[in-house]
C-alpha positions in Angstrom: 113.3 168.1 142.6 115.3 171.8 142.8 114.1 174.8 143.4 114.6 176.3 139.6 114.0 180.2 139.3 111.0 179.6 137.2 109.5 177.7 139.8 109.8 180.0 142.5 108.4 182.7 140.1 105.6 180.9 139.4 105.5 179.7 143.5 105.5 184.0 143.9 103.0 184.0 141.3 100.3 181.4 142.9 100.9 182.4 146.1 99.8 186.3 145.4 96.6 184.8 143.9 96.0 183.2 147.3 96.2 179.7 146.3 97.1 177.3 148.9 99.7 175.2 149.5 98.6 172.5 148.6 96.8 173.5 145.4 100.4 175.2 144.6 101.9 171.6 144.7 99.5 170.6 142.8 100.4 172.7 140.1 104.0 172.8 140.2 104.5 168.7 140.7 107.1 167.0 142.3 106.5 168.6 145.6 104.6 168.3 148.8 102.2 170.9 150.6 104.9 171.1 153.1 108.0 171.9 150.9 105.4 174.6 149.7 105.1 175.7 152.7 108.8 176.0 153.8 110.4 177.7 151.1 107.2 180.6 150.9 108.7 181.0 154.3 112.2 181.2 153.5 111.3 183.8 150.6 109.5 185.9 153.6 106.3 185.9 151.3 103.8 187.6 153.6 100.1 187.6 153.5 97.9 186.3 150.4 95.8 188.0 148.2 92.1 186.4 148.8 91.4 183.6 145.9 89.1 183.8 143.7 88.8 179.8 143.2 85.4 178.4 143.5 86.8 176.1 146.5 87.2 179.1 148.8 83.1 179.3 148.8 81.8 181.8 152.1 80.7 179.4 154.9 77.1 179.6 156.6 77.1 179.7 160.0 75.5 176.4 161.2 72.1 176.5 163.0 70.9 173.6 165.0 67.1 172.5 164.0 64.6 173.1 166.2 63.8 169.3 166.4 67.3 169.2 167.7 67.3 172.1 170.4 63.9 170.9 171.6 64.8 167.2 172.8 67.8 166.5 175.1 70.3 163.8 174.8 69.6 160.6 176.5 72.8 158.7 177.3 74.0 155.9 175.5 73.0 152.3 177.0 75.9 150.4 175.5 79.6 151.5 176.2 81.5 152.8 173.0 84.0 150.3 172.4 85.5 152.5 169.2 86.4 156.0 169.3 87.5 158.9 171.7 84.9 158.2 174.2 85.9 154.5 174.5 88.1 155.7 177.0 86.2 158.4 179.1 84.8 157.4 182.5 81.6 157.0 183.9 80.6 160.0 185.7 79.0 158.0 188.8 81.2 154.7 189.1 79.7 151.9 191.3 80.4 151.6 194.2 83.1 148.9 195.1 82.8 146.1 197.5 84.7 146.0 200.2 86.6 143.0 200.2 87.7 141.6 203.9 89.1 138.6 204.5 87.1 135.4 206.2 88.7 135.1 208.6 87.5 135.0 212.8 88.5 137.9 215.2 92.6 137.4 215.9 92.0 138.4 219.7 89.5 135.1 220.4 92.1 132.9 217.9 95.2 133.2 220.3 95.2 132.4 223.9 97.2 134.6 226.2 99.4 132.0 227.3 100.4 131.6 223.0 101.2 135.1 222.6 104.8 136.0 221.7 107.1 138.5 221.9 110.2 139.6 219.8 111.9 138.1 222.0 110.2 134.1 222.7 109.9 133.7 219.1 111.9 130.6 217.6 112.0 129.2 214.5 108.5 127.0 214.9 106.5 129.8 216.2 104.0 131.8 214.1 105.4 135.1 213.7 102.2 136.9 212.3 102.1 140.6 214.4 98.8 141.7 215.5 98.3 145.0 216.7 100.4 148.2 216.5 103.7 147.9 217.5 104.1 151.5 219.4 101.6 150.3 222.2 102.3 148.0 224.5 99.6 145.5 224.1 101.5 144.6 220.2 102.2 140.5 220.1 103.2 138.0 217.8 100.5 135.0 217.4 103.2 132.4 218.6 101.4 129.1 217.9 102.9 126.6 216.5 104.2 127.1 212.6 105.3 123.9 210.1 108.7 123.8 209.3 110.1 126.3 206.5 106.9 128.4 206.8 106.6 131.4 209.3 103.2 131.1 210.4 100.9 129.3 211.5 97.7 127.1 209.2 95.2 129.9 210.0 98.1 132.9 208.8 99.1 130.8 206.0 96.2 130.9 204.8 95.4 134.3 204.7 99.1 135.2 203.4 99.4 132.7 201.3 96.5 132.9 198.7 96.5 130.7 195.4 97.2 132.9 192.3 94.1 132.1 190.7 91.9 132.8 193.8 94.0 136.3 193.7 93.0 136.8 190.3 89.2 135.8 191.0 89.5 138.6 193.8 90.8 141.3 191.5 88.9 140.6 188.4 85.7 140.9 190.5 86.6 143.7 192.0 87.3 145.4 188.4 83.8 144.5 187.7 82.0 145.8 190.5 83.7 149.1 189.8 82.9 149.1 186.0 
């Protein structure tokens, strides 16, 4: 569809009687609110003329009922699963679990005369540090590791957790928190 100069007359026309865009569109055919709306802008048409259509009816301001005023909200019991507010938060989250590990205090596990140091360990030592290595009480556990694996059964165990015990872990802890 073209622009023809009888259309844009009649576009000039409409758009004095304050019609809008989309009721132009309608009444020309063949084009969209928004190709309306770009070529009253390239004619520089300024400011309508209010319409005198029965669509363009005064609104009421809306009052809330009394019934409405008087009683508070009460928060919903189920989540919304649907909607904008599926995604808002719960003001108060639960409080999360603190998840530690089971394991027994490292200090009563190794025995002074197992501790290691950067520089004792070997390949069949466990090489889990405990402690913080700027002081100078930081150690490696030093018992004796398998073959191929770092540490030793107890450190194994805590860094070597089964995928679906990791996934247990996390999935509760999503659900303590929802």
């Amino acid at each position: 569809m073209s622009w023809t100069n009888e259309r844009v007359e009649l576009l000039k026309k409409l758009w004095g009687e304050g019609l809008s865009a989309s009721q132009i569109a309608g009444e020309l055919g063949g084009v969209t609110r928004n190709a309306v709306i770009g070529k009253v802008h390239r004619l520089g048409l300024s400011g309508r003329a209010k319409s005198s259509t029965p669509s363009t009816k005064p609104r009421r301001a809306r009052t809330a009922s009394p019934t409405a005023q008087a009683t508070p909200k009460k928060p919903q019991a189920q989540p919304q699963t649907h909607g904008s507010a599926a995604l808002k938060m719960d003001p108060t989250p639960a409080p999360v679990a603190e998840i530690r590990p089971e394991a027994e205090p490292i200090a009563e596990l190794v025995p002074i005369s197992k501790r290691a140091t950067i520089l004792t360990l070997t390949e069949r030592t466990c090489k889990w540090p405990i402690g913080d290595p700027a002081t100078d009480d930081f150690y490696f556990c030093g018992r004796q590791s398998d073959a191929g694996v770092p540490y030793c059964a107890h450190h194994c165990k805590i860094a070597y957790q089964p995928i679906a015990d990791r996934r247990r872990g996390a999935n509760k802890a999503v659900a303590q928190a929802s």
